[in-house]
DOKE-831016 format. One record per atom (N, C-alpha, C): residue number from 0; residue in one letter; x, y, z; atom name. Coordinates in nm, 2 decimals, padded with zeros to 4 digits, always signed. Last residue first. Example, Ala and Ser with C-alpha at 12.3 -4.5 7.8 and 13.67 -1.06 7.14 Angstrom:
2
PT  num  residu      xx      yy      zz  atome
PT    1       s  +01.28  -00.22  +00.71      N
PT    1       s  +01.37  -00.11  +00.71     CA
PT    1       s  +01.29  +00.00  +00.79      C
PT    0       a  +01.32  -00.57  +00.78      N
PT    0       a  +01.23  -00.45  +00.78     CA
PT    0       a  +01.32  -00.33  +00.78      C
***
This chain:
83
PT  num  residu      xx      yy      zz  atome
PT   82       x  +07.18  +18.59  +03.86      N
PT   82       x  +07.12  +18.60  +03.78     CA
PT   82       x  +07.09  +18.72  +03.74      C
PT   81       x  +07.47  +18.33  +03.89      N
PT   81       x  +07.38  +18.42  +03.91     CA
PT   81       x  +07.32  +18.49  +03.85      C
PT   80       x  +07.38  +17.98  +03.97      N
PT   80       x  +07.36  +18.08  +03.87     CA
PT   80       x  +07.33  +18.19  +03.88      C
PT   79       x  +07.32  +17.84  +04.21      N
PT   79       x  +07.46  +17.88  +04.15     CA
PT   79       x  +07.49  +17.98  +04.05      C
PT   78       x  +07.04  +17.89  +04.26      N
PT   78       x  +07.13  +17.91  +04.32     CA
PT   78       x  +07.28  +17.95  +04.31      C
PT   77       x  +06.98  +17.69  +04.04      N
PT   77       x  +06.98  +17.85  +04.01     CA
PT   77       x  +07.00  +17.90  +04.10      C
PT   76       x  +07.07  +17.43  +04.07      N
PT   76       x  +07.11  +17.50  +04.00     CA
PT   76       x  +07.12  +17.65  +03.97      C
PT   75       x  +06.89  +17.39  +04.29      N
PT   75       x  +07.02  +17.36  +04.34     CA
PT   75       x  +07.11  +17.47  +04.24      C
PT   74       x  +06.65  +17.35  +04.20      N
PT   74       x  +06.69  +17.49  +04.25     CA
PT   74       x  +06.82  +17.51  +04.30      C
PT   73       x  +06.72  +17.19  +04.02      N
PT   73       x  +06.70  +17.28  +03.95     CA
PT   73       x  +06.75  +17.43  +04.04      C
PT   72       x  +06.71  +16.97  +04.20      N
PT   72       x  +06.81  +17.00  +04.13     CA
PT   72       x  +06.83  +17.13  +04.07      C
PT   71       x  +06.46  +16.96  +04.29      N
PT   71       x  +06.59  +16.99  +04.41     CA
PT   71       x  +06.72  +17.05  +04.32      C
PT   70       x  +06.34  +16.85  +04.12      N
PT   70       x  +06.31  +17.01  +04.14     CA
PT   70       x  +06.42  +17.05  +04.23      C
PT   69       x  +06.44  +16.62  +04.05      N
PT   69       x  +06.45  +16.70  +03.91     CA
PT   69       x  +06.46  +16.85  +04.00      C
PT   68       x  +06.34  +16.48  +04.35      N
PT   68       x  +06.48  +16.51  +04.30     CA
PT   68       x  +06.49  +16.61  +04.16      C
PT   67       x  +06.08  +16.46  +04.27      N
PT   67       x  +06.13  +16.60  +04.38     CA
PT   67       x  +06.27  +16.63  +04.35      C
PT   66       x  +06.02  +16.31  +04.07      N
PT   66       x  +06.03  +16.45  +04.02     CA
PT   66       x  +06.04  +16.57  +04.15      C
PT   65       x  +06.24  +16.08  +03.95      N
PT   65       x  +06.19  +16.12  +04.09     CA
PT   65       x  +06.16  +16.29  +04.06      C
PT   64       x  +06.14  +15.85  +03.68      N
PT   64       x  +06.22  +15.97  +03.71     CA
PT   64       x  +06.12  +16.04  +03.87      C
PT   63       x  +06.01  +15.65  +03.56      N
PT   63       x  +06.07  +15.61  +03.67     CA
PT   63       x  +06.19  +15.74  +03.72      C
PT   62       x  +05.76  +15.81  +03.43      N
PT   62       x  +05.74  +15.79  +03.55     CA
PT   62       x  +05.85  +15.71  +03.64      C
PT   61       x  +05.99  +16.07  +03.25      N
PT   61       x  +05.86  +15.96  +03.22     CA
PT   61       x  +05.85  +15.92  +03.42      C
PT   60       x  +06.06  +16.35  +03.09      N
PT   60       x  +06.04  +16.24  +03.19     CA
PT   60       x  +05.94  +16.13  +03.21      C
PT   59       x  +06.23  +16.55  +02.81      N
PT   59       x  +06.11  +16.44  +02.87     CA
PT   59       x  +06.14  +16.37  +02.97      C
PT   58       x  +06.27  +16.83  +02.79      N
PT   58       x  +06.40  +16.72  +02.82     CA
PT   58       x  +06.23  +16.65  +02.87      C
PT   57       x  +06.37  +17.02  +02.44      N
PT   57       x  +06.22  +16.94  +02.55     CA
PT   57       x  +06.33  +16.83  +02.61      C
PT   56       x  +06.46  +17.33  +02.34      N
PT   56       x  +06.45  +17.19  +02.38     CA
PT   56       x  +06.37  +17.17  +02.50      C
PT   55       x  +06.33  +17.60  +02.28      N
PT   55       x  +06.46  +17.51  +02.23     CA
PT   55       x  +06.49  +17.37  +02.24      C
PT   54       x  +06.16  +17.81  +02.41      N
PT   54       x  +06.17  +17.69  +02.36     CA
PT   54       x  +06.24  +17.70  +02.26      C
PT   53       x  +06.00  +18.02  +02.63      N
PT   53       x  +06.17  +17.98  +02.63     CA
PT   53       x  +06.10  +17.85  +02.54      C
PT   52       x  +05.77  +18.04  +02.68      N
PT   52       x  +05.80  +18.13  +02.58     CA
PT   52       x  +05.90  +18.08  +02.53      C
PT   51       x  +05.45  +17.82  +02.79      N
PT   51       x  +05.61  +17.87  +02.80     CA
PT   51       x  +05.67  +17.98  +02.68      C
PT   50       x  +05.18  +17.81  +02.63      N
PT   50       x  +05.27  +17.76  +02.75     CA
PT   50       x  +05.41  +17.78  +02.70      C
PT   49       x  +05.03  +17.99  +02.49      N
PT   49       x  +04.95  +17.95  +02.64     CA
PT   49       x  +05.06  +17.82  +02.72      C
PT   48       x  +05.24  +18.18  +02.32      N
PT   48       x  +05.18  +18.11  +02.32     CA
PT   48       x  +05.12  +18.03  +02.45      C
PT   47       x  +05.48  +18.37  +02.29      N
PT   47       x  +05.35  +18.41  +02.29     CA
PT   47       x  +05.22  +18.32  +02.33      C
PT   46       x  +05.62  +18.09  +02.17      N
PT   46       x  +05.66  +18.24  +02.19     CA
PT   46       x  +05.52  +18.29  +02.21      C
PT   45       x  +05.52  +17.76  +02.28      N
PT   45       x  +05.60  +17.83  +02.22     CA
PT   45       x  +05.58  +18.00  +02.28      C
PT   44       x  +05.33  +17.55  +02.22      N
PT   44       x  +05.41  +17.55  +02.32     CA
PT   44       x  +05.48  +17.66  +02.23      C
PT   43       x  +04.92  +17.46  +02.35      N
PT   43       x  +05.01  +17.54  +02.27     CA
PT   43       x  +05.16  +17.55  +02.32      C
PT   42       x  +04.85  +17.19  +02.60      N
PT   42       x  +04.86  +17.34  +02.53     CA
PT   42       x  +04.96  +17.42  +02.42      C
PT   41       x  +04.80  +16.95  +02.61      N
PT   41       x  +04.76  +17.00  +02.48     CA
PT   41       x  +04.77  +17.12  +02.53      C
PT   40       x  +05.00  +16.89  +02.84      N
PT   40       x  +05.01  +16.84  +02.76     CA
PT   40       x  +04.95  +16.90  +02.63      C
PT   39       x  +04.92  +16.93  +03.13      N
PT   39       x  +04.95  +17.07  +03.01     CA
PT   39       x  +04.93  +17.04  +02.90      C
PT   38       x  +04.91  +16.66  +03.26      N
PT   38       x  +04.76  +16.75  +03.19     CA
PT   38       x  +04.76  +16.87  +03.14      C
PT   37       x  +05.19  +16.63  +03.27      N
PT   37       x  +05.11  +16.56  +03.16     CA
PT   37       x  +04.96  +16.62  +03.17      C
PT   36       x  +05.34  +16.93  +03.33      N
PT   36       x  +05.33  +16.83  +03.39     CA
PT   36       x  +05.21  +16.76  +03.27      C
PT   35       x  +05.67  +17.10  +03.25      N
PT   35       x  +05.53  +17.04  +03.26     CA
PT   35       x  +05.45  +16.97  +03.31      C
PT   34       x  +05.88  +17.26  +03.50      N
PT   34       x  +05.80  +17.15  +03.43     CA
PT   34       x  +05.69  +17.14  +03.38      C
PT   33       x  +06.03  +17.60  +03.48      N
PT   33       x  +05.89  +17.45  +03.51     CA
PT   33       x  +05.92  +17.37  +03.44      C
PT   32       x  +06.31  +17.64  +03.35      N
PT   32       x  +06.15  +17.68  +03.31     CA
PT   32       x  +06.13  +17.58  +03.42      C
PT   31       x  +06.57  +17.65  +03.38      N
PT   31       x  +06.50  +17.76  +03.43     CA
PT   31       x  +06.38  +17.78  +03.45      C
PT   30       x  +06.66  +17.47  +03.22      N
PT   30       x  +06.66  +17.43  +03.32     CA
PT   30       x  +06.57  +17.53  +03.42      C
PT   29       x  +06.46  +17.48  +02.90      N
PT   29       x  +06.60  +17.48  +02.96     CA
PT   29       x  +06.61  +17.50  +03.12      C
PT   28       x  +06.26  +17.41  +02.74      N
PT   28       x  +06.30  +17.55  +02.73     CA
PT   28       x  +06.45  +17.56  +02.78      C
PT   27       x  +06.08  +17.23  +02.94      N
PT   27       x  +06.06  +17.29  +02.80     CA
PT   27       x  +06.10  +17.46  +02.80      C
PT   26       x  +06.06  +16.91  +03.12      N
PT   26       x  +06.12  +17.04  +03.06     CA
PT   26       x  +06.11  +17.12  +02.93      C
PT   25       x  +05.76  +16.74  +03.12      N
PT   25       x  +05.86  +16.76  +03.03     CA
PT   25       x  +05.95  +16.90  +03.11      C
PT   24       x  +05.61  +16.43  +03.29      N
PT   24       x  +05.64  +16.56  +03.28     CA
PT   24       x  +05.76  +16.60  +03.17      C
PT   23       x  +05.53  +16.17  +03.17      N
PT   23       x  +05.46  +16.27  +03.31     CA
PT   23       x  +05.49  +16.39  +03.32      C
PT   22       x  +05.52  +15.94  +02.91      N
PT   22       x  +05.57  +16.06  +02.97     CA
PT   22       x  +05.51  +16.13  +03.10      C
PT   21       x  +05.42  +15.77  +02.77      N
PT   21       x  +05.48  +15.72  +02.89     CA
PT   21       x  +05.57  +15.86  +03.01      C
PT   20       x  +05.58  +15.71  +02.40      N
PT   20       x  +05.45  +15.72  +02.48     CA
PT   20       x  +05.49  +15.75  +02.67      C
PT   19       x  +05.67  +15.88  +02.07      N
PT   19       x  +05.69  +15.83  +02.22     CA
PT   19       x  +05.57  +15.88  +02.32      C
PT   18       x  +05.59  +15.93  +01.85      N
PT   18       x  +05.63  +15.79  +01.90     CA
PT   18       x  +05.69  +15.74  +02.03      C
PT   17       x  +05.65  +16.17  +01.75      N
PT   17       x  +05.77  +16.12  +01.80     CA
PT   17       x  +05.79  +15.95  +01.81      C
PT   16       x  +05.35  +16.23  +01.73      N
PT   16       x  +05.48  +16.22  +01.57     CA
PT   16       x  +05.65  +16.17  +01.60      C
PT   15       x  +05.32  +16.20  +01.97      N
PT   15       x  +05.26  +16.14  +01.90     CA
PT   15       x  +05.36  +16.13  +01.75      C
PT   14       x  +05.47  +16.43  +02.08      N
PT   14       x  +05.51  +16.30  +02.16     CA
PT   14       x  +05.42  +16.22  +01.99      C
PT   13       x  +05.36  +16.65  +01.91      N
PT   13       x  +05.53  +16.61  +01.91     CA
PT   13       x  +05.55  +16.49  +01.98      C
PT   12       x  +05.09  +16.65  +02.04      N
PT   12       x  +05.10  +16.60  +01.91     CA
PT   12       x  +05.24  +16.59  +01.88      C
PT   11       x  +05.16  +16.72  +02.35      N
PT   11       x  +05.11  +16.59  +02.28     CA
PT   11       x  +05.13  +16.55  +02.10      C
PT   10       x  +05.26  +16.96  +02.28      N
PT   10       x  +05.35  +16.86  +02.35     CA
PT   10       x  +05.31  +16.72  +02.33      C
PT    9       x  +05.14  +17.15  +02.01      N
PT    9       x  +05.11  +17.13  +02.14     CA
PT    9       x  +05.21  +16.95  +02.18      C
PT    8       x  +05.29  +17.42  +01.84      N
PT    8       x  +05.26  +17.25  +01.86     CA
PT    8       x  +05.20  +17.25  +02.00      C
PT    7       x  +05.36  +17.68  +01.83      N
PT    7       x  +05.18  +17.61  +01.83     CA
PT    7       x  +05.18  +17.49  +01.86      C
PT    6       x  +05.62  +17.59  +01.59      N
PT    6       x  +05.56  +17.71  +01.72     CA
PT    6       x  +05.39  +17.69  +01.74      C
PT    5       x  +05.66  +17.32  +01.43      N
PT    5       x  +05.66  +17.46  +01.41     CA
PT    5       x  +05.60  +17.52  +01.56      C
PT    4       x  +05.93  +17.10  +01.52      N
PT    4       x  +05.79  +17.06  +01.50     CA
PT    4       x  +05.78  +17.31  +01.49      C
PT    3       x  +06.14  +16.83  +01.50      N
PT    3       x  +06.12  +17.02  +01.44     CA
PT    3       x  +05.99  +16.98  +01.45      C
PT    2       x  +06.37  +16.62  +01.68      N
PT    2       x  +06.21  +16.64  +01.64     CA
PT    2       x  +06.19  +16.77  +01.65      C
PT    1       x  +06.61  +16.40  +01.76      N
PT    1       x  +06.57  +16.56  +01.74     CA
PT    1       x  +06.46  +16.52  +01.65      C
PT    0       x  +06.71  +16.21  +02.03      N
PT    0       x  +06.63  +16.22  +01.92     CA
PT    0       x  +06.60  +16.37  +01.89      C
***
């Protein structure tokens, strides 16, 4: 699903105009960022803004996703990446 929403969104109001409910944590930005986690939810998301700078895409998780496994992976990832 692609969803444009302007710089300032906050992650809840894109979940809400998305219609999608059920989330726990997001990716926001690309494999390099944190997670969100669902009580970030109403902060601001973008450049300058009170969460994250990197935004391009949101990879959403909801609660049947293992979120040690997502972190294992990541660091699995930037390990390979050099930087």
């Amino acid at each position: 699903m692609i969803v444009e929403q302007p710089l300032g969104t906050t992650l809840n109001a894109l979940l809400k105009d998305a219609g999608v409910s059920g989330i726990e944590a997001a990716e926001i930005g690309g494999s390099t960022e944190r997670l969100a986690m669902k009580k970030e939810f109403d902060q601001p998301i973008g450049f300058k803004k009170a969460m994250f700078n990197g935004v391009g895409s949101i990879v959403l998780l909801n609660a049947s996703r293992n979120l040690t496994n997502i972190y294992q992976d990541k660091m699995h990832f930037m390990m390979e990446v050099k930087l």
